[in-house]
C-alpha positions as CSV (number, residue, x, y, z in Angstrom):
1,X,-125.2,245.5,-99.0
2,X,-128.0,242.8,-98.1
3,X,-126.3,242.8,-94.7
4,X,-127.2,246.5,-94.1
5,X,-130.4,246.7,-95.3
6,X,-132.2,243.6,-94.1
7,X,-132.7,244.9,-90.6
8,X,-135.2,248.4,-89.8
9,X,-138.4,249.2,-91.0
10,X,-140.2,248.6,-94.7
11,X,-139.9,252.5,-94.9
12,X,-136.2,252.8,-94.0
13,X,-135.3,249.8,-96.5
14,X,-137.3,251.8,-99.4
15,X,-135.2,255.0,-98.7
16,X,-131.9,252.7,-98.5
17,X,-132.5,251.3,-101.6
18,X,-133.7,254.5,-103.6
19,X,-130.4,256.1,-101.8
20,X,-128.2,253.0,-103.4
21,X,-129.7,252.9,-106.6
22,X,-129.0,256.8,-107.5
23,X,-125.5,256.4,-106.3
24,X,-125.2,253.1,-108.9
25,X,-127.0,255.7,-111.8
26,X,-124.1,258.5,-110.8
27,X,-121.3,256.2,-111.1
28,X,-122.1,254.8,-114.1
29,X,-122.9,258.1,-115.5
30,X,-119.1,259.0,-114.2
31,X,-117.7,255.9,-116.2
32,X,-119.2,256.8,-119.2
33,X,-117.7,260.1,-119.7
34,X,-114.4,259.1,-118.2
35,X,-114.0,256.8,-121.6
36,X,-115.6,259.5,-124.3
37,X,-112.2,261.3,-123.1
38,X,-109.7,258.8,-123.7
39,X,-106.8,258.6,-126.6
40,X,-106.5,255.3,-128.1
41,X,-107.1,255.2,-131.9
42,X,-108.7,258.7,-131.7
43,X,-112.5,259.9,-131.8
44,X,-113.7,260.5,-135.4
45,X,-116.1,263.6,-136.2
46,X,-117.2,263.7,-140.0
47,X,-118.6,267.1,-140.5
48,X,-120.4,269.3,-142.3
49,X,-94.4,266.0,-147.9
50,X,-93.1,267.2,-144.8
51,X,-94.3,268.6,-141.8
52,X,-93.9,272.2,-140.7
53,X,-95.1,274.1,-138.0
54,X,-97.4,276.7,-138.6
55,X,-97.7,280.9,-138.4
56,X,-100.0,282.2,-135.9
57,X,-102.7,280.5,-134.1
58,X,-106.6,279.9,-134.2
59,X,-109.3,280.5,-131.3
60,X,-110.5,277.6,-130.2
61,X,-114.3,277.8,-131.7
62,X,-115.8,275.9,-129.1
63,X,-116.5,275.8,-125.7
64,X,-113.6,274.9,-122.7
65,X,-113.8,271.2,-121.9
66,X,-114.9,269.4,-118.4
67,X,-113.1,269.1,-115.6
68,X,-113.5,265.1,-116.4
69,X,-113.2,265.0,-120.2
70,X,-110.3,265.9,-122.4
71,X,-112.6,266.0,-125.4
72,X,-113.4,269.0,-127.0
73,X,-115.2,268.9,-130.4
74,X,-114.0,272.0,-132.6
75,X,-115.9,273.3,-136.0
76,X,-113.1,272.0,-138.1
77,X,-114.1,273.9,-141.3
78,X,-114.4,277.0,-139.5
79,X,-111.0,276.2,-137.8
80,X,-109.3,275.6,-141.5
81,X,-110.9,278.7,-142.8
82,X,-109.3,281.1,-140.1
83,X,-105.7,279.4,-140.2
84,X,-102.9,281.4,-142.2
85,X,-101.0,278.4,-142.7
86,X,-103.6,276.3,-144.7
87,X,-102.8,276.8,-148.5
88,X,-105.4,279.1,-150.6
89,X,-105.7,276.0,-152.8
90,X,-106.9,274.3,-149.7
91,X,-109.1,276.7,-148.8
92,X,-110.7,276.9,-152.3
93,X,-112.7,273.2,-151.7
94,X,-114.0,274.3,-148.3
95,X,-117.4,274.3,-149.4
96,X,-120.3,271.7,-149.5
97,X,-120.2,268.3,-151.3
98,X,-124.2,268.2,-150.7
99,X,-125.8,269.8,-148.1
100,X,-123.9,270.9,-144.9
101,X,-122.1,267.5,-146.3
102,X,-118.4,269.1,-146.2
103,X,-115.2,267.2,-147.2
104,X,-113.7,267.6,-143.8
105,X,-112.7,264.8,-141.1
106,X,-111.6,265.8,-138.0
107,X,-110.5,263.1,-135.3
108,X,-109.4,263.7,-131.9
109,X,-107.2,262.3,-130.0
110,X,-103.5,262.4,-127.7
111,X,-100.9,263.0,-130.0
112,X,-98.9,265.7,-127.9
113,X,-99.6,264.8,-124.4
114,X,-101.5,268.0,-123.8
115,X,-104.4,269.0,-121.6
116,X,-107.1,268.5,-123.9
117,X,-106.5,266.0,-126.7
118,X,-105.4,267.4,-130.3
119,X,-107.4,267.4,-133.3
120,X,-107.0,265.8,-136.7
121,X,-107.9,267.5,-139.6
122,X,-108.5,265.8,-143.0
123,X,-109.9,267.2,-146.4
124,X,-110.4,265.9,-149.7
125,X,-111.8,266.8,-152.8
126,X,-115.5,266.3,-153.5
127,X,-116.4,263.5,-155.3
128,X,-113.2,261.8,-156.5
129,X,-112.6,262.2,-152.1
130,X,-108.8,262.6,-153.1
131,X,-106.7,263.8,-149.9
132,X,-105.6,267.4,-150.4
133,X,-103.9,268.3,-146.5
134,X,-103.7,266.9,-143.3
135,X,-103.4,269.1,-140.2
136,X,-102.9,268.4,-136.4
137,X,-104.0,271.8,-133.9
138,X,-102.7,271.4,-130.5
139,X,-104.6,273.3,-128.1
140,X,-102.0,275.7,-125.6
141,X,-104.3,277.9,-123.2
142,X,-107.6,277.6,-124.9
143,X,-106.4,278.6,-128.5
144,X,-105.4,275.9,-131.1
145,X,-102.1,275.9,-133.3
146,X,-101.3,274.2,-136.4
147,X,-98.3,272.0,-134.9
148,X,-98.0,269.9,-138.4
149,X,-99.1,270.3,-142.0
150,X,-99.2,268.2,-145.0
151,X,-100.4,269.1,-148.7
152,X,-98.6,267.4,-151.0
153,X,-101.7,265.4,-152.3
154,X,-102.4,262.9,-152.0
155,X,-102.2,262.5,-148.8
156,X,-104.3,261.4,-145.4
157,X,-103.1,261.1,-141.9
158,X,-105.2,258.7,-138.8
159,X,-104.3,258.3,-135.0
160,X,-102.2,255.4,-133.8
161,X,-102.5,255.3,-130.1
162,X,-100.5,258.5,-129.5
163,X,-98.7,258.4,-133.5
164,X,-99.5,260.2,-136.1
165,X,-99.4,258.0,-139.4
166,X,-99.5,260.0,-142.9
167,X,-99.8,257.9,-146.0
168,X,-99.0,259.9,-149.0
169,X,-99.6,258.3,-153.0
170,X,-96.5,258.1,-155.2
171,X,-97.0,258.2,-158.8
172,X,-94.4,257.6,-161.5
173,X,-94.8,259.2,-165.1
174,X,-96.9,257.1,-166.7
175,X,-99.2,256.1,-163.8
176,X,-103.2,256.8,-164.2
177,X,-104.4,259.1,-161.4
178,X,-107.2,256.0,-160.4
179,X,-103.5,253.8,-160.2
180,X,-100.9,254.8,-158.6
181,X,-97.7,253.1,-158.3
182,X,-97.0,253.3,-154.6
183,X,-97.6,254.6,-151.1
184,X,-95.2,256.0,-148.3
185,X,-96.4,255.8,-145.0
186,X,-94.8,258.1,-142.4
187,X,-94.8,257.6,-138.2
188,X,-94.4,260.8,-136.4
189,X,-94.0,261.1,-132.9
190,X,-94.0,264.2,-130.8
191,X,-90.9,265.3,-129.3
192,X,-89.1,268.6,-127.9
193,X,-92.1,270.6,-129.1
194,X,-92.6,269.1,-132.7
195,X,-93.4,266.2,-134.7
196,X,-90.2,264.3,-135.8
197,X,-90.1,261.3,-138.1
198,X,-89.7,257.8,-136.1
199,X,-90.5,255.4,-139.2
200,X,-90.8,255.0,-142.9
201,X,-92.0,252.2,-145.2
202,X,-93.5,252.1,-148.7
203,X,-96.9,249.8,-150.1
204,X,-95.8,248.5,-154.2
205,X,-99.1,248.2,-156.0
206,X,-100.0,245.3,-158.3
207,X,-100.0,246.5,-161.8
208,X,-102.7,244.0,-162.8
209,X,-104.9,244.2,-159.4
210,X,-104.0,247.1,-157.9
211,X,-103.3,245.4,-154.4
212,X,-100.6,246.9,-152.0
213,X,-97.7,244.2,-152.1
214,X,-95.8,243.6,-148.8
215,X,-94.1,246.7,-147.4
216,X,-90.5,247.7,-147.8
217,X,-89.2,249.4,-145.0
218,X,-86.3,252.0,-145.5
């Protein structure tokens, strides 16, 4: 670029270089929200034992996405609230911890290879922050359905590149509810429509210091 503008007038370099440095501001504005919309581990948004497919669907609460992002962020609690398929027990701890401090995760990310990436839903209890369900909403033509549920508690799901990974606490009969015995983490991978099971393995506590011992795959 020196090349071009060393010849011409001081005047005509000045407008060269104002003309090169808003083109370097646009295209770094363009990389930035080109990565805000990619999968990977998923985007978190904290706010205020099998899987099944859900009943009905829920409008999407928020506005459509760019033409250049996949993201959409969604009011998760409202989005809970208004789907048949999450349990009335559920539904019951849908209210603030503190504040607008509600015990809702939601984390987006590509789990089902759609249009606009799929969000996450996690909620716990408040205080004890026990996991009570786990929901994935998959957005077909601007309205979101409930395309896996979990609530046999505890449980909590995350975003493994394009996975979902649920981890679910196994207690046996005499276990303490601050200790339990085990955990069974669960790999599902989208396929022909739904989430099906591609791996299983299982986390043995200590009994003395409560650490995970290696896992035992089945």
């Amino acid at each position: 670029m020196r090349g071009l503008t060393g010849a011409g007038s001081v005047g005509t370099r000045g407008i060269t270089q104002a003309v090169i440095a808003a083109g370097a501001a646009l295209a770094a504005i363009a990389l930035f929200v080109a990565a805000s919309g990619t999968g990977g581990t998923g985007t978190r948004d904290e706010g205020p034992a099998h899987a099944s497919a859900a009943v009905g669907a829920v409008d999407a609460p928020k506005s459509s996405p760019s033409p250049t992002s996949r993201y959409r962020r969604v009011d998760a609690v409202s989005l809970l609230k208004k789907d048949p398929a999450v349990s009335t027990a559920v539904k019951r701890e849908l209210k603030p911890c503190s504040g607008d401090d509600y015990p809702v995760e939601a984390t987006y990310g590509d789990l089902t290879g759609g249009s606009v990436n799929d969000v996450l839903v996690n909620v716990w209890v408040c205080g004890d922050e026990v996991g009570i369900g786990t929901y994935v909403y998959r957005d077909v033509r601007g309205t979101y359905e409930n395309v896996f549920k979990a609530e046999d508690s505890p449980v909590f799901s995350e975003i493994d590149g394009h996975e979902l990974t649920v981890t679910k606490q196994v207690y046996d009969t005499d276990d303490p509810a601050a200790n339990p015995s085990r955990e069974t983490v669960i790999t599902y991978h989208w396929k022909a429509g739904r989430f099906a099971e591609r791996a299983r393995h299982e986390n043995h506590y200590s009994r003395t210091g409560g650490d995970a011992a290696p896992a035992q795959d089945n």
